[in-house]
C-alpha positions in Angstrom: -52.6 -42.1 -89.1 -55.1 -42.7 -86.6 -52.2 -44.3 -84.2 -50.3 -41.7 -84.5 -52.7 -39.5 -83.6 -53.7 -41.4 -80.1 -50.4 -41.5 -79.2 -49.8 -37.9 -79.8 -53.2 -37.4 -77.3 -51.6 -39.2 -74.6 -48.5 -37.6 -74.6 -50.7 -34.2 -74.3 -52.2 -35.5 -71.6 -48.9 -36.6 -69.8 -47.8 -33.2 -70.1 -51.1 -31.6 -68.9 -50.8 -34.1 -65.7 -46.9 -33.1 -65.1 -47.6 -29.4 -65.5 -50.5 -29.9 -63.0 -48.4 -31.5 -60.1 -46.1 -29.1 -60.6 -48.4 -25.7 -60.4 -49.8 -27.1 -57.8 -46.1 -28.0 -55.9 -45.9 -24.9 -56.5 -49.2 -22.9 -55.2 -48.3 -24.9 -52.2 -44.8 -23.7 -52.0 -46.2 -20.8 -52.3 -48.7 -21.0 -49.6 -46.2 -22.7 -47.3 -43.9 -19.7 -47.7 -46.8 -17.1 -47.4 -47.4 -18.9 -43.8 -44.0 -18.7 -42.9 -43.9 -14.8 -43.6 -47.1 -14.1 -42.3 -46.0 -16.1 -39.1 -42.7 -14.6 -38.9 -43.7 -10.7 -39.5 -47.1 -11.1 -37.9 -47.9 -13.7 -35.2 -44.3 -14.1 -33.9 -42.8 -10.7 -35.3 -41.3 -9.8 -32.1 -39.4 -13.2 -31.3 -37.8 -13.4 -34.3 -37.0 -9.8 -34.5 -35.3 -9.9 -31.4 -33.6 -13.4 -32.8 -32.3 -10.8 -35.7 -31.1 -8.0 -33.4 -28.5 -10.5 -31.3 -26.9 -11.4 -34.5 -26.3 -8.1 -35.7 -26.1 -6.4 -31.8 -22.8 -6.1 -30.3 -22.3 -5.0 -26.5 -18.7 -4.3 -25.7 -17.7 -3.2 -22.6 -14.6 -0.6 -22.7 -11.6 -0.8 -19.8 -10.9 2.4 -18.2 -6.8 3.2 -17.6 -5.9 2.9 -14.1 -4.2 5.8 -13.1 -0.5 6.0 -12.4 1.4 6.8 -8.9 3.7 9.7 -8.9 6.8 10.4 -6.3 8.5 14.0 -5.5 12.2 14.8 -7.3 13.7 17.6 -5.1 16.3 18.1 -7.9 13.8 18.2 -10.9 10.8 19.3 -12.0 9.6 16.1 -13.2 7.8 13.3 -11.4 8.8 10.3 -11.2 6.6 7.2 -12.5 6.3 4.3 -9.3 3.3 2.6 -10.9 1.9 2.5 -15.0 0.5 0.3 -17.0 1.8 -1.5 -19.9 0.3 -3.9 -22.5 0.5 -7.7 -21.4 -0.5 -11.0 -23.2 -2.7 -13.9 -22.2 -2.2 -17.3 -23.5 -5.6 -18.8 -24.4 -6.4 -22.6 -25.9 -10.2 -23.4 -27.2 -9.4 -27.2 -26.7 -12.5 -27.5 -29.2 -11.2 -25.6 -31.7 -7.7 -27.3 -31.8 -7.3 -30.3 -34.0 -4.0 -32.0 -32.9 -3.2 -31.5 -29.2 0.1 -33.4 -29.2 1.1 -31.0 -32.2 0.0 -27.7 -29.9 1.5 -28.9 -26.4 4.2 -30.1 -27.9 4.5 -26.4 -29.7 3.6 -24.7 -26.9 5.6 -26.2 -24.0 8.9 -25.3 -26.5 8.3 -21.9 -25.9 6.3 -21.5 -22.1 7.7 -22.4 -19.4 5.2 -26.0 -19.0 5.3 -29.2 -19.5 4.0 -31.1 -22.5 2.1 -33.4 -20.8 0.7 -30.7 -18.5 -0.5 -28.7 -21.6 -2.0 -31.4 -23.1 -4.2 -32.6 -20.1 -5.4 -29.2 -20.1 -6.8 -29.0 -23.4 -7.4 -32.6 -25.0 -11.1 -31.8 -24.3 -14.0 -30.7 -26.2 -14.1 -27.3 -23.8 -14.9 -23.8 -25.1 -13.1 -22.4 -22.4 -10.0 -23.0 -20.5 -8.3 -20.6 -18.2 -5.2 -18.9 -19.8 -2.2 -21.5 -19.7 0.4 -18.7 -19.4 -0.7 -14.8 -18.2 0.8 -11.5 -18.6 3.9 -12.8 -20.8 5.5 -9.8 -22.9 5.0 -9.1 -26.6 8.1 -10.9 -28.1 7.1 -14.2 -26.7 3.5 -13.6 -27.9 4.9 -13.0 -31.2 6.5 -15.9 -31.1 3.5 -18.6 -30.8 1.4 -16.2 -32.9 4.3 -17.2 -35.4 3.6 -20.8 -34.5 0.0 -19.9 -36.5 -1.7 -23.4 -34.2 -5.6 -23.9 -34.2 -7.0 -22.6 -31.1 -4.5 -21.1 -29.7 -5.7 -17.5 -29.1 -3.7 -14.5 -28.0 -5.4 -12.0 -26.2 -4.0 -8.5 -24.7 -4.9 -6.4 -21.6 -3.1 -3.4 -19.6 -1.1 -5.1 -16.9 0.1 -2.8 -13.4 3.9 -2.1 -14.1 6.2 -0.4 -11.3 9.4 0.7 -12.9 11.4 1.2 -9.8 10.8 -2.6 -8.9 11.3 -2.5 -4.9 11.0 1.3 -4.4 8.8 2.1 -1.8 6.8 -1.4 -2.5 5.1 -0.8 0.8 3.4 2.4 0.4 2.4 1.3 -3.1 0.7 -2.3 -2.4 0.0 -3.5 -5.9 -2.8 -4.7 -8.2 -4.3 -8.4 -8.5 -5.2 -10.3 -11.1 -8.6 -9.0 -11.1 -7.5 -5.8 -11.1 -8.0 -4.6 -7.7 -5.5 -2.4 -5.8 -4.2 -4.3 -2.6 -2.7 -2.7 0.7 -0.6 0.7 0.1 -1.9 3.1 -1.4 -3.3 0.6 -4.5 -5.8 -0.5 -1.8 -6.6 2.5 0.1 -7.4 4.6 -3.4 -8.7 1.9 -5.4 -11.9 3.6 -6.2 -9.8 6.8 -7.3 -7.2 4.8 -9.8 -9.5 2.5 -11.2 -11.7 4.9 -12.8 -15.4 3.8 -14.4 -15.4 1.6 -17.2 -17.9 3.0 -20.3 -20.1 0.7 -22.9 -20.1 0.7 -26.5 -23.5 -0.8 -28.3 -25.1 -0.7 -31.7 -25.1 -2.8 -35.0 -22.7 -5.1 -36.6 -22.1 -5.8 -40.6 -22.1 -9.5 -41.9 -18.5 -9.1 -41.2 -18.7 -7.8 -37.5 -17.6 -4.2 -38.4 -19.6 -1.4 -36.3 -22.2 0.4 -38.4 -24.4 2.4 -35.9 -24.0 3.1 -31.9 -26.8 2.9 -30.5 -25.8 3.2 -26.9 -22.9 4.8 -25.8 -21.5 5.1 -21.6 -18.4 7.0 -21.8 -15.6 5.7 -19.8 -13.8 7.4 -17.6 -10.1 6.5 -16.6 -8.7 6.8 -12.9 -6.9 9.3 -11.7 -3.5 10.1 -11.2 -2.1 10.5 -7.6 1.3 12.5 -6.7 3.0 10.9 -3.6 4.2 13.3 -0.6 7.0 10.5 -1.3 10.4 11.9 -2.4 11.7 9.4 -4.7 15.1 9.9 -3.4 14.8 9.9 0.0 12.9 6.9 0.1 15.8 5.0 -2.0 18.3 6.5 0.6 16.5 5.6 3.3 15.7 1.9 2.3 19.6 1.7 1.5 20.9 2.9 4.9 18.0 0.4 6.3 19.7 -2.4 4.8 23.6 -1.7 5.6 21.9 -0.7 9.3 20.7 -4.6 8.8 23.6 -5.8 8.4 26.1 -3.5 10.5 24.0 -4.2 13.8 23.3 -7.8 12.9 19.7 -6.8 13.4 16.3 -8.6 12.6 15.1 -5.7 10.7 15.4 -1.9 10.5 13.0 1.0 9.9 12.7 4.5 8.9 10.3 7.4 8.5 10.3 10.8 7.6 7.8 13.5 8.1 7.4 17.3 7.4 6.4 18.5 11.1 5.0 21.6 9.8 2.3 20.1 7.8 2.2 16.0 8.2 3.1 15.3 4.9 5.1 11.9 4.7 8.3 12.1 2.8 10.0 8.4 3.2 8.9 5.5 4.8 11.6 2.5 4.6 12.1 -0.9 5.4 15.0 -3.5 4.8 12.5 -5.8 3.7 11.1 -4.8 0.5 9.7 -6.8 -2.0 9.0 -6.0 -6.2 4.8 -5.9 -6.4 5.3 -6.8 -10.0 6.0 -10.3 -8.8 3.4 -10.0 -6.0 1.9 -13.5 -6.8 5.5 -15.1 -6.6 6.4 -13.2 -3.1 3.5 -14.8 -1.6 4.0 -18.0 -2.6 7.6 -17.7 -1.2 7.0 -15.1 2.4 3.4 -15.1 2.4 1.2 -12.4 2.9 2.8 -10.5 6.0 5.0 -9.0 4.0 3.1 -6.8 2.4 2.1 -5.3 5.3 3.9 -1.6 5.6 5.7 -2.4 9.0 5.7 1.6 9.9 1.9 1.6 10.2 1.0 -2.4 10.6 4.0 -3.0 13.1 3.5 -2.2 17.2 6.2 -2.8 19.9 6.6 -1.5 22.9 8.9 1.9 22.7 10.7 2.1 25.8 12.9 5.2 26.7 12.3 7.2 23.4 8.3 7.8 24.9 9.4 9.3 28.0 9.6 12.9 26.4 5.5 12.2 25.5 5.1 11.7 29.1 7.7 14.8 30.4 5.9 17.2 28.3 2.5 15.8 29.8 4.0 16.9 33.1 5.4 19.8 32.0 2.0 20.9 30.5 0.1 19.7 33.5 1.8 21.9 35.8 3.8 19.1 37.6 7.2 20.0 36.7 9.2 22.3 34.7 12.3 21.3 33.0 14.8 22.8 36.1 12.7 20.7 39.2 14.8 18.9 40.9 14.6 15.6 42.6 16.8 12.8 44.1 16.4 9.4 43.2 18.4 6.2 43.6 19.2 3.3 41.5 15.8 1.7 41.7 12.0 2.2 43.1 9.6 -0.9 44.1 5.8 -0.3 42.9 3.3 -3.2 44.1 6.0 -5.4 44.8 7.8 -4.7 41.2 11.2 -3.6 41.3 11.8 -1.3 38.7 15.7 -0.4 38.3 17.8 2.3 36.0 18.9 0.9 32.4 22.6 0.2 34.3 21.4 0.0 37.7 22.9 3.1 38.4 21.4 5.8 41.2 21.8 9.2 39.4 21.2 11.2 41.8 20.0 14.3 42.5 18.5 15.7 39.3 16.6 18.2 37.2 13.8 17.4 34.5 16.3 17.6 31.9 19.1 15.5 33.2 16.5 13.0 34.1 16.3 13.1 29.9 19.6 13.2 29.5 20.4 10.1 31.3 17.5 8.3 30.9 15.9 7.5 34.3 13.5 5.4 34.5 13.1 5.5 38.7 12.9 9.4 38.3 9.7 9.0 35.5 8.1 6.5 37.6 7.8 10.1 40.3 6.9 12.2 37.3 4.0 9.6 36.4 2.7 9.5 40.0 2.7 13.6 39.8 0.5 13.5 36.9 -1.7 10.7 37.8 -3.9 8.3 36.1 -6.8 10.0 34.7 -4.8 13.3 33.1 -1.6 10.6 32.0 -4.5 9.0 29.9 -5.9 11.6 28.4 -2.5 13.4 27.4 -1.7 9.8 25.4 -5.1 10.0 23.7 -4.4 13.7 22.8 -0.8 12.7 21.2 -3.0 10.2 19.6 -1.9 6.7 21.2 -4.5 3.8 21.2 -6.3 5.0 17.6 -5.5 4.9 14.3 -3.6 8.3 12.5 -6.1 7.9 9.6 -3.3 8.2 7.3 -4.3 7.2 3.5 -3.1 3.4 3.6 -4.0 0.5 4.3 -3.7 -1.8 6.7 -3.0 0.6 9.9 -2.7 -0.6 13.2 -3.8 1.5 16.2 -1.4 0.4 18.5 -2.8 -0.7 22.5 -3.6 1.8 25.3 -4.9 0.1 27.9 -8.1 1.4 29.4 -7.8 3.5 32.4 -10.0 2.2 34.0 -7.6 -1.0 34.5 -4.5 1.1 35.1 -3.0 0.3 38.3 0.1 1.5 40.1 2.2 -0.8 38.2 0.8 0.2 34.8 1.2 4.0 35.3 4.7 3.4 36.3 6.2 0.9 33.4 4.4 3.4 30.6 6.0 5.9 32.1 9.2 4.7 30.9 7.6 3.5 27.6 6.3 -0.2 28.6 2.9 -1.3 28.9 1.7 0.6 26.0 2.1 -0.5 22.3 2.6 2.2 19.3 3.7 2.2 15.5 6.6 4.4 14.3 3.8 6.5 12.9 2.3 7.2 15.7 5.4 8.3 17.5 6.7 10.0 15.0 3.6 12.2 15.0 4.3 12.5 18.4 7.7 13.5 18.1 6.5 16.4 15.5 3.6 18.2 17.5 6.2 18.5 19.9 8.0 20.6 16.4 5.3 21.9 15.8 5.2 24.1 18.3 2.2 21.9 20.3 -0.4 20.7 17.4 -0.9 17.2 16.4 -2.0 16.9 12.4 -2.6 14.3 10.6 -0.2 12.7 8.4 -0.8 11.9 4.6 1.0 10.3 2.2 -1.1 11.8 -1.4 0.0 15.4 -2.0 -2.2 15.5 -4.9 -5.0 14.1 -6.8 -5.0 14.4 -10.7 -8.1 14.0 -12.0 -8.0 12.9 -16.1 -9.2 15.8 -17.5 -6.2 17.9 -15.6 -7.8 19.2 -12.4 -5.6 19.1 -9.8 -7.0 18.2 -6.4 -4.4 19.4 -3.0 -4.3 17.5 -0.1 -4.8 20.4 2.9 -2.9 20.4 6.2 -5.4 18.9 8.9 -5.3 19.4 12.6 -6.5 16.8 14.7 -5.8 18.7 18.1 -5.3 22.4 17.9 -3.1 22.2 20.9 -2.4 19.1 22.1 0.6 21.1 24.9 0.9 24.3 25.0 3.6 26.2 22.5 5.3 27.1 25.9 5.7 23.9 27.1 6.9 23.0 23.2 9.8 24.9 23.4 10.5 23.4 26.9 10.3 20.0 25.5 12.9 21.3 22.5 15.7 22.8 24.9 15.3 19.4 26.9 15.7 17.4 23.8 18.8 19.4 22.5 20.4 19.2 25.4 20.0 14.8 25.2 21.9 14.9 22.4 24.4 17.7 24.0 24.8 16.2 26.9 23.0 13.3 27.2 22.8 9.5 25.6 21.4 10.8 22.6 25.2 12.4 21.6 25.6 9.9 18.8 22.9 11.7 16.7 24.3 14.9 16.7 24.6 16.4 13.6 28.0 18.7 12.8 26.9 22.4 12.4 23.0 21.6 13.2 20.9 21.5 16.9 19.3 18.4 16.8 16.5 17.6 19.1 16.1 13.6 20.5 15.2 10.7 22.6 16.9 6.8 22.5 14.8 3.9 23.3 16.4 0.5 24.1 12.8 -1.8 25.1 12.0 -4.6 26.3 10.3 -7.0 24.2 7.5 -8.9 25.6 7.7 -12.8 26.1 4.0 -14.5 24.8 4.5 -16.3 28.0 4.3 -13.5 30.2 7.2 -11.0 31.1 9.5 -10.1 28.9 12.6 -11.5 27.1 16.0 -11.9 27.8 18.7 -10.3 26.1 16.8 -9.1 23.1 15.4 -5.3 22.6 14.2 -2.8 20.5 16.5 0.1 19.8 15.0 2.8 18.7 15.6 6.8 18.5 13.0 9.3 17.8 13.6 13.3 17.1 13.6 16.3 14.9 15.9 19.2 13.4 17.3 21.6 12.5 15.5 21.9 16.4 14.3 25.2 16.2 13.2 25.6 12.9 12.4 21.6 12.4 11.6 20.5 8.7 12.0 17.1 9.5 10.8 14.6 12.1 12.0 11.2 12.1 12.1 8.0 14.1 14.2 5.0 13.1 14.2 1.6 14.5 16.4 -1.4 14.8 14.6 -4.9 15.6 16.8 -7.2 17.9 20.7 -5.9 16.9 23.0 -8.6 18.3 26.4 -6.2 17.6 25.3 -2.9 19.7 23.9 -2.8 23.5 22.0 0.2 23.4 20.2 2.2 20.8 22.8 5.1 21.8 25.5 2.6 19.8 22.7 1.7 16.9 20.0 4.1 16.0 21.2 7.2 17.0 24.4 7.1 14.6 21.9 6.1 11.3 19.4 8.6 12.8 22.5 11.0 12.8 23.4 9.5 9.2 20.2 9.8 7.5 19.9 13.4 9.1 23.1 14.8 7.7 22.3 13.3 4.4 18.8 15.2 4.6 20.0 18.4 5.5 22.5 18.2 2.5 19.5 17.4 -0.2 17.4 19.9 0.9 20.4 22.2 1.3 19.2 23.7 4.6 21.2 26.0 6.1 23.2 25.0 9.5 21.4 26.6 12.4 24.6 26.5 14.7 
């Protein structure tokens, strides 16, 4: 009995020493835990608070919706869409997250257009990040790798710049980047405007990343809509008859643009050589950049004979001449030891103001420059607006060259008379051509018609005048009879318009060799005008680079002028005027 009894103590004792330990495991557990809470909600309660808040904070910044690009439709009242956005796709790899990188190239090359072994380089790494292997691809072929269900491979979406019409009027529009900024056209110049503001969502996230509370919110604001002056119509006319004018005078390029005279609003401007800006990044791999330039605001030649009514009505306005003064000149004049000739070589004659129009003298301007003289010349060719930009909404303007007076000498004031020596855009001149429609006033031309802001305000572009009166009305009118009567009677004839008083100027120039002088046997045709000519809605200039089947711009311009005239007059059904 008395063993069993001491073993029975000992076990007691066992026990008491176990449950000991243990207590005090756990009073120091207990302790340990007390420190951490007291350390974590006391000393360092605002470092691990903030620890807390980035797990359950989200910050996500919201895109705004660029805004589209509207053109006119004379024969609807609908707009139609040149630039949108539509939902694109963006082939992402997280090379850490994928497991077998054969398996995914392999996977992924059957379906992209890259290489398996050019895949695979890319992501048999222990990256997070990788740029996208393939960008913007449509939603059928994301479909079709999400279907593919690989590790790592991430699809993500974004709004992409679309332009339905492809190559319609690609250089007014310019076109958005990859980063998402607008580039020449009117993409560049109105970035701002389109892009809009982008706005901010922030509060707190669940354990399963689902919003529960907003704790900051920036709205965002999309960009704004803009309606072209543009008439969708005209413009795909216009770039058509620029490319059978391409082709018909075997020319380097051809190029058109249309104004409203009354109010400078800018209703086509056309090129043969367009490109699509949804495959901007592919164009300038393959042409390079110059293309995008518009080449009826970047481009400057030298005009030649269509500029001489710029100078005439200088004259006129000055008091020089009037359109009956009469003059004899010969077949060719020699100013500081440069002969300057007729186009032909031909002596006209005794002439008047007009005939000297109508045929195209260059001896007889050379006498109308020296009646005007240096200073006044030079200050009627800033007023038209020659040697500065028009300020019209686009980018990438040229402002042409006007040379200083200051350097003129004899020989400049004579070869400008006749349209060398000075450097302008088809802009430009076409602006000149319609103050002389418009009855004397230059304005500025536009290309936005209106501005429509998200919420639905509307915001109208307003006529501006630059020069309230650059020549008199008087000496408008003038300038109009004058022009009429070139295409009556004069070189001009082959833009006449059947039923309609037309109002113009041809230009065959010169073009200038880089070595001095100028070139042989290549030109610039050109012709410049306006009609109906006494009530003018349109003024126009087209241009024909180097033609190798015509020898004059009488045989070239004037008959698409007089083409792309008629066609006008017919879609805007205006009524004939003769």
């Amino acid at each position: 009995m008395n063993v069993d009894y001491k073993k029975n103590n000992d076990m007691d004792e066992k026990w008491k020493k176990r449950i000991s330990l243990l207590m005090g495991t756990v009073f120091l557990i207990c302790i340990f835990l007390g420190w951490c809470l007291f350390d974590k909600s006391v000393l360092n309660h605002q470092k691990y608070k903030a620890l807390a808040d980035n797990q359950h904070f989200v910050r996500k910044e919201v895109t705004s919706h660029r805004g589209k690009i509207l053109a006119q439709d004379f024969t609807s009242d609908d707009f139609i869409q040149l630039a949108t956005n539509i939902e694109k796709y963006n082939v992402n790899v997280v090379p850490k997250n994928v497991k077998d990188a054969h398996n995914v190239a392999s996977k992924l090359a059957s379906v992209l257009d890259i290489s398996e072994s050019e895949i695979f380089d890319k992501i048999n790494n222990d990256q997070l990040y990788i740029p996208p292997l393939k960008k913007r691809v449509d939603k059928k072929l994301a479909d079709k790798i999400v279907e593919l269900k690989l590790t790592g491979v991430v699809i993500t979406s974004e709004d992409v710049r679309y332009y339905p019409e492809n190559d319609l009027a690609s250089h007014i529009l310019g076109f958005v980047n990859f980063d998402a900024d607008g580039k020449y056209g009117v993409e560049g110049y109105y970035d701002e405007q389109l892009k809009g503001e982008g706005g901010i969502v922030a509060g707190f996230k669940d354990t399963h990343g689902k919003l529960i509370s907003v704790d900051i919110s920036e709205e965002m604001k999309n960009g704004s809509d803009l309606l072209l002056t543009i008439d969708s119509n005209v413009q795909y006319i216009a770039q058509q008859k620029a490319k059978v004018a391409k082709e018909k005078y075997a020319a380097d390029a051809v190029s058109i643009i249309i104004v409203n005279p009354e109010n400078g609003a800018v209703i086509a401007m056309a090129a043969d050589s367009t490109y699509d800006p949804n495959k901007f990044n592919e164009v300038a791999k393959k042409h390079g950049q110059n293309l995008f330039n518009n080449p009826l605001i970047s481009n400057t030649w030298e005009p030649g004979s269509i500029f001489k009514p710029v100078v005439m009505g200088a004259a006129i306005n000055a008091g020089k001449v009037q359109p009956d003064t009469e003059e004899k000149f010969g077949n060719m004049v020699v100013v500081q030891g440069y002969e300057i000739h007729t186009a032909e070589d031909e002596a006209f004659g005794r002439e008047t103001m007009t005939q000297v129009l109508e045929n195209s003298d260059n001896v007889a301007m050379v006498w109308v420059a020296d009646k005007i003289g240096n200073e006044q010349m030079y200050q009627y060719f800033e007023k038209f607006g020659f040697g500065q930009k028009t300020n019209v909404d686009l980018e990438a303007e040229a402002q042409g060259s006007l040379l200083d007076v200051k350097k003129w000498r004899d020989i400049h004031r004579a070869t400008m008379s006749f349209g060398q020596g000075i450097a302008v855009t088809p802009l430009q001149l076409v602006m000149a051509y319609s103050t002389i429609a418009n009855n004397g006033r230059l304005i500025k031309p536009y290309i936005i018609d209106k501005i429509i802001k998200p919420d639905g305000k509307e915001i109208e572009t307003e006529m501006k005048i630059i020069d309230e009166q650059v020549i008199s009305e008087d000496t408008a009118n003038k300038l109009k009879d004058m022009l009429v009567s070139v295409i009556e009677k004069g070189h001009g004839h082959n833009a006449a318009v059947e039923r309609y008083k037309v109002a113009g100027k041809t230009g065959t120039s010169q073009i200038p060799d880089e070595h001095g002088g100028y070139k042989e046997n290549e030109f610039i045709h050109s012709f410049g005008g306006f009609f109906p000519a006494y009530n003018p809605k349109f003024a126009m200039i087209v241009r024909l680079d180097k033609p190798k089947n015509a020898e004059f711009a009488a045989g070239s311009a004037a008959p698409v002028f007089a083409d792309m005239a008629k066609w006008l007059l017919q879609y805007y059904e205006i009524m004939p005027d003769k």
